[in-house]
Rosetta silent file (secondary structure, phi, psi, omega in degrees, C-alpha in Angstrom):
SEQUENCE: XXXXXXXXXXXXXXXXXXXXXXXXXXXXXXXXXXXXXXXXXXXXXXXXXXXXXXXXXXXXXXXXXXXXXXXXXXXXXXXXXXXXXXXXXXXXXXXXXXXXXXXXXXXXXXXXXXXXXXXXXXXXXXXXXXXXXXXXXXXXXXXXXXXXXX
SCORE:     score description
SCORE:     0.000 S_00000001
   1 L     0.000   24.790 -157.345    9.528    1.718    3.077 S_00000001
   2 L  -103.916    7.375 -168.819   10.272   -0.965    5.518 S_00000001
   3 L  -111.426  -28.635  178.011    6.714   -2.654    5.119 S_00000001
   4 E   -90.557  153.587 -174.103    7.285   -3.127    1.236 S_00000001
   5 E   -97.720  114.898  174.343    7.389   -5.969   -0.245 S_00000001
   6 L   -93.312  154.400 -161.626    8.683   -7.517   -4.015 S_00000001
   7 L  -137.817  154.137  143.274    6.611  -10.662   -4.732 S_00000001
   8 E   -72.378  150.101 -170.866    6.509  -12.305   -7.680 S_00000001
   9 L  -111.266  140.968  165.804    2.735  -11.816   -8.892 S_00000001
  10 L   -93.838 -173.228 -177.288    0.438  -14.841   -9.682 S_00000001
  11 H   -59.312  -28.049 -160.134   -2.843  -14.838  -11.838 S_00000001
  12 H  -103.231   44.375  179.793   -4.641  -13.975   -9.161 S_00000001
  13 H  -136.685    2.379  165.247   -3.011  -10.331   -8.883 S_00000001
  14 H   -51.273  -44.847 -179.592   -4.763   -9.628  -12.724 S_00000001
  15 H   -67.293  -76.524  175.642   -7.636   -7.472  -11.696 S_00000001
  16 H    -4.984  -62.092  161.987   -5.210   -5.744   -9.660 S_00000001
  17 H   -70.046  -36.522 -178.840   -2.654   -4.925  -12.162 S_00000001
  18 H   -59.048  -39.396 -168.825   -5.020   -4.398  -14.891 S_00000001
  19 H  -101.381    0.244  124.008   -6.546   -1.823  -12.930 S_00000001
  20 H   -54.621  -37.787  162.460   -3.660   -0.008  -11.982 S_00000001
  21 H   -42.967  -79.324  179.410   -2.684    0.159  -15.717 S_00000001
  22 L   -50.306    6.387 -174.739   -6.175    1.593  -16.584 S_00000001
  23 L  -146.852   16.475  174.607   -6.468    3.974  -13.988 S_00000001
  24 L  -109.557  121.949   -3.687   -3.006    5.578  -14.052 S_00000001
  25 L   173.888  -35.472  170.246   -2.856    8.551  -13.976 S_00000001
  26 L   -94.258   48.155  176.637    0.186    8.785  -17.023 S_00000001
  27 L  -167.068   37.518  169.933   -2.171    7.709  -19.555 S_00000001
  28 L   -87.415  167.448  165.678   -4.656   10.587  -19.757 S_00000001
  29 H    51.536 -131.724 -158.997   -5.556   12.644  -22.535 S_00000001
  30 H   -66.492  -43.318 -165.123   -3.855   12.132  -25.964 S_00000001
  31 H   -86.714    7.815 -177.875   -1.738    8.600  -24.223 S_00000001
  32 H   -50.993  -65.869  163.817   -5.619    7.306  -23.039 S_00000001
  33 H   -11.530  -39.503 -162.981   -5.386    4.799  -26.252 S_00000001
  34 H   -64.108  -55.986 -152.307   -2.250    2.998  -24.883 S_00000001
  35 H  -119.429   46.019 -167.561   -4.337    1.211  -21.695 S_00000001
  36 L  -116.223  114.679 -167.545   -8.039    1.795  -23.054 S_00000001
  37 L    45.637   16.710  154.125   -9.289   -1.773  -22.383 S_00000001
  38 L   -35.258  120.443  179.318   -5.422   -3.316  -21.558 S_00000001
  39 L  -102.160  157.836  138.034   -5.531   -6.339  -19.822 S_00000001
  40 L  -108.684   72.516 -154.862   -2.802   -8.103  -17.678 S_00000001
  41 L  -101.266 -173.792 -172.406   -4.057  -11.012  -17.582 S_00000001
  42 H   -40.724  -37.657  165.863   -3.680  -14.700  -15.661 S_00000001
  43 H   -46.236  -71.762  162.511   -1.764  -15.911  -18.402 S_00000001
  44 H   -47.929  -70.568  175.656    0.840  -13.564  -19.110 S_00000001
  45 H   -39.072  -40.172 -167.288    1.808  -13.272  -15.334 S_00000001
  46 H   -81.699  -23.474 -165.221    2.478  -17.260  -15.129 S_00000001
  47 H   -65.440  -69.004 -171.918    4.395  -16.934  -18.909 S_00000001
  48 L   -90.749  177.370  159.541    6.697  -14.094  -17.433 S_00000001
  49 E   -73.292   88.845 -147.943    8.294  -12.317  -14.740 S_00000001
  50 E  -139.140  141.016 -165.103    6.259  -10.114  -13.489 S_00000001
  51 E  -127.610  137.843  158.814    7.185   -8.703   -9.942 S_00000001
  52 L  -112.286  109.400 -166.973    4.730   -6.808   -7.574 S_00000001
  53 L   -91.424  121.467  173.005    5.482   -4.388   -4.940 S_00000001
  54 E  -108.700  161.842  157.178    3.186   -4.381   -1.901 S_00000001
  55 E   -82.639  100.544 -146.496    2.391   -2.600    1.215 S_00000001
  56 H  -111.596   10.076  171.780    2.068   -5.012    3.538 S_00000001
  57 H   -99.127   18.923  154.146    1.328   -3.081    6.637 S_00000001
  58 H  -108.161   22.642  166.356   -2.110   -1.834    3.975 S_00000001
  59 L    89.597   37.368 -166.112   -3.150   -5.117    3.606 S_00000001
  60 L    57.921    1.942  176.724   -0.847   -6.337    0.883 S_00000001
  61 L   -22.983  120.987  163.505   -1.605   -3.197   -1.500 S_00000001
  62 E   -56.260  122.107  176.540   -0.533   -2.716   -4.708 S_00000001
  63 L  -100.080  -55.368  176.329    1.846    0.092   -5.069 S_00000001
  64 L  -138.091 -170.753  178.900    3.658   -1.298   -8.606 S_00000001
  65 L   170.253  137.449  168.776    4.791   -3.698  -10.770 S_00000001
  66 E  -107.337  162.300  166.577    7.231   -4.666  -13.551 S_00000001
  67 E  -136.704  109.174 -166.530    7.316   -7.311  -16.323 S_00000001
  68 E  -102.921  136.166  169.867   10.383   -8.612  -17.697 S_00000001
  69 E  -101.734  106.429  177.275   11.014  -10.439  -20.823 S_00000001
  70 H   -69.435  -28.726  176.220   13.398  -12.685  -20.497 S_00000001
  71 H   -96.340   10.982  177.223   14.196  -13.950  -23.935 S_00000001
  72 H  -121.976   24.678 -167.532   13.645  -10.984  -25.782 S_00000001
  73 L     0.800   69.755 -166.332   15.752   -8.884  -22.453 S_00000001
  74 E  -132.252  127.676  159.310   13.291   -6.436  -22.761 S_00000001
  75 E   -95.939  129.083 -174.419   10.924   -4.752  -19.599 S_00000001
  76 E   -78.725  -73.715 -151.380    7.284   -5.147  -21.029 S_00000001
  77 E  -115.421   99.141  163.367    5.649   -3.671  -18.706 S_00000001
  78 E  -119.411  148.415  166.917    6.591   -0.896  -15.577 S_00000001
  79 L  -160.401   87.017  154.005    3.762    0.803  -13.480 S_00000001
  80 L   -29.348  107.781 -160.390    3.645    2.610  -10.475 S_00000001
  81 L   -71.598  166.298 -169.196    0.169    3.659   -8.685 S_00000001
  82 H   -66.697  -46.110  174.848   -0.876    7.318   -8.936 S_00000001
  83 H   -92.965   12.551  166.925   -0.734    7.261   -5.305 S_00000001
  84 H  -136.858   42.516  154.420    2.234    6.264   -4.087 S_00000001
  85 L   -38.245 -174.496  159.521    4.454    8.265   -6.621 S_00000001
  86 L    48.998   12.271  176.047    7.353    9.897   -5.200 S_00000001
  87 L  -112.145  -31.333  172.649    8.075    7.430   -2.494 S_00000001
  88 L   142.401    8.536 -167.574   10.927    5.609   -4.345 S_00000001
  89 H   -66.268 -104.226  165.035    8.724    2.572   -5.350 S_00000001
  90 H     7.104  -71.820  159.710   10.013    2.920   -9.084 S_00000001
  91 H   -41.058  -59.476 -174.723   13.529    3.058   -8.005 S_00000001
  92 H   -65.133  -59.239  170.081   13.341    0.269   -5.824 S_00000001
  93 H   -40.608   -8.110 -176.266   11.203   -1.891   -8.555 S_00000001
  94 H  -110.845  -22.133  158.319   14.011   -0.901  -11.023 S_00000001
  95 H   -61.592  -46.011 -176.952   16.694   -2.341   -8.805 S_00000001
  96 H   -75.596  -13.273  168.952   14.983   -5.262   -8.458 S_00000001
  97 H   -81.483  -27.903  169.439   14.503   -5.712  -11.963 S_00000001
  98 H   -75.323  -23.111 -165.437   18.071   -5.169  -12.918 S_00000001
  99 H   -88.696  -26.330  145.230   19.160   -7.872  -10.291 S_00000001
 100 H   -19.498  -76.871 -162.649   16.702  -10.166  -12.020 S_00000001
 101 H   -69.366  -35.280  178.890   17.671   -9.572  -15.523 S_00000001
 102 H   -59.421  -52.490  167.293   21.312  -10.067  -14.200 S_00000001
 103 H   -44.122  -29.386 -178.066   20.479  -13.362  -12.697 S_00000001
 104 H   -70.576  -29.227 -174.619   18.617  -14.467  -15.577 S_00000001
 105 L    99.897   32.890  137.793   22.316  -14.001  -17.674 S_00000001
 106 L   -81.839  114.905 -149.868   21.364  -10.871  -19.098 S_00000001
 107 L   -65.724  -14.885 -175.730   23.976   -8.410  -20.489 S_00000001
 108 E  -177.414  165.795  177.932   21.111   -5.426  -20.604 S_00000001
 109 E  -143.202  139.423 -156.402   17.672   -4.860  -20.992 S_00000001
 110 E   -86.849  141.714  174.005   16.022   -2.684  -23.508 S_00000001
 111 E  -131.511  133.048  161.938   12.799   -0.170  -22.313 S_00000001
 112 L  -120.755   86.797 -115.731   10.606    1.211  -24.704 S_00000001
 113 L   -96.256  119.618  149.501    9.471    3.944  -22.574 S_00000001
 114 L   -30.413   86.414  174.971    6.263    6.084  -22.251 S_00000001
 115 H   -16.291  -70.548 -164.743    7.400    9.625  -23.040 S_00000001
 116 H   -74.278   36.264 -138.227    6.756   11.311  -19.797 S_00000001
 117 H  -163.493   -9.961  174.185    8.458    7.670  -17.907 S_00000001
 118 L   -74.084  -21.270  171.576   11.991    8.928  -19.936 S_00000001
 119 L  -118.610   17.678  134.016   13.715   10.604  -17.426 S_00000001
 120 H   -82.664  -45.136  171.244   12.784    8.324  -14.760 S_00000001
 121 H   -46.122  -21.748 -162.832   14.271    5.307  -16.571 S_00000001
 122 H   -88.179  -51.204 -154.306   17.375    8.227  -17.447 S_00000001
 123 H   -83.062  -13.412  160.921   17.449    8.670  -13.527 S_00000001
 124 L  -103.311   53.249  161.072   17.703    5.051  -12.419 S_00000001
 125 L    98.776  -11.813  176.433   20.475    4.236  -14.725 S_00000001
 126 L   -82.023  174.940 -175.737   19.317    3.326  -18.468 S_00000001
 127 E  -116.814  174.861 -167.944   20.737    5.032  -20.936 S_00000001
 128 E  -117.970  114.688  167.915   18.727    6.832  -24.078 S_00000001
 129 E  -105.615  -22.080  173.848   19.599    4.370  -27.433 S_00000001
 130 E   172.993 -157.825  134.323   17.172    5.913  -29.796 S_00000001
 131 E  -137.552  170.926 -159.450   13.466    5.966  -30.726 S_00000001
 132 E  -103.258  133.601 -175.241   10.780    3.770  -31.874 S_00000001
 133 L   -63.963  161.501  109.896    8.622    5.456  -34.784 S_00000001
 134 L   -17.731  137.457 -176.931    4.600    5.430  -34.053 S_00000001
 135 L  -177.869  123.639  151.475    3.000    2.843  -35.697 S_00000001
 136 L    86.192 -164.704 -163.846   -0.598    0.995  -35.164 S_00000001
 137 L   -45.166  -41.561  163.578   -2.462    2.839  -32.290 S_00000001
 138 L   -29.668  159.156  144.229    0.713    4.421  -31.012 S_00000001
 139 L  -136.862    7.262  169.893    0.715    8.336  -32.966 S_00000001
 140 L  -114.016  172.863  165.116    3.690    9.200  -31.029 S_00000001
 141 L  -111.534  159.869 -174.209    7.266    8.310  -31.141 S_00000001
 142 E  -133.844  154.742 -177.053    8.953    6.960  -27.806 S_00000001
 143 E   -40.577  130.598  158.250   11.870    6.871  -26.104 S_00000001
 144 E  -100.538  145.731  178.022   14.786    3.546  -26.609 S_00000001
 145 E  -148.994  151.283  158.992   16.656    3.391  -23.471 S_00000001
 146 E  -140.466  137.641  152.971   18.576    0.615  -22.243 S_00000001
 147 E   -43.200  103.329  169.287   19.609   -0.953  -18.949 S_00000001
 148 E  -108.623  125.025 -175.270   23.209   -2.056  -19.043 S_00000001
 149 L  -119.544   22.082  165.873   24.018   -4.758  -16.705 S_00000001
 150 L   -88.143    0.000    0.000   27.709   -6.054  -17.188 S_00000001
């Protein structure tokens, strides 16, 4: 893990992200709705925080990315690539997100979590606060977990 890299991501990392959203791999079947034409687009990246982890001895590859909202202290957005699950990329992107939201002056940060994405968020440190009902395209209900960072 010594070649990756946290970046911040610019505009020009949208096709990139978008198409790791849309092509991963936790959004099959019944959760296909969630990222079925989901955009990340130029906009949104320069608005927020949105951090990208590359590979840089592949040629800067995308492995992941998060997006944090700072004034609502909320993560928008987390996504790993299908292929480089299981190497700790997630972990490390969730450290770096917490060190973030602490700099930013945040006491915690709330995730409102993909059902199968709940007990990774449980195993790097949030805690389970409730859940959010289904509503609008959503038909499921999903996990509240929060990030405490005092």
């Amino acid at each position: 893990m010594s070649d990756i890299t946290i970046r911040r991501a610019t505009a020009d990392d949208s096709k990139r992200l978008t198409r790791l959203v849309r092509t991963s791999g936790a959004y099959r079947g019944d959760y296909a709705t969630m990222v079925e034409g989901y955009q990340v687009g130029g906009p949104y990246i320069e608005h927020h925080p949105v951090y990208v982890a590359v590979d840089d001895a592949d040629g800067g590859r995308v492995l992941g990315f998060y997006a944090l909202l700072v004034d609502e202290a909320e993560l928008d957005l987390a996504f790993v690539s299908d292929a480089a699950q299981g190497l700790g990329i997630g972990r490390l992107l969730m450290e770096h997100m917490t060190e973030r939201a602490r700099a930013a002056g945040l006491d915690s940060v709330r995730v409102v979590a993909h059902p199968p994405a709940e007990e990774f968020y449980l195993r790097t440190g949030a805690v389970r606060t409730g859940t959010v009902p289904a509503a609008g395209r959503i038909h499921w209900e999903r996990p509240e977990l929060r990030y405490d960072l005092a």
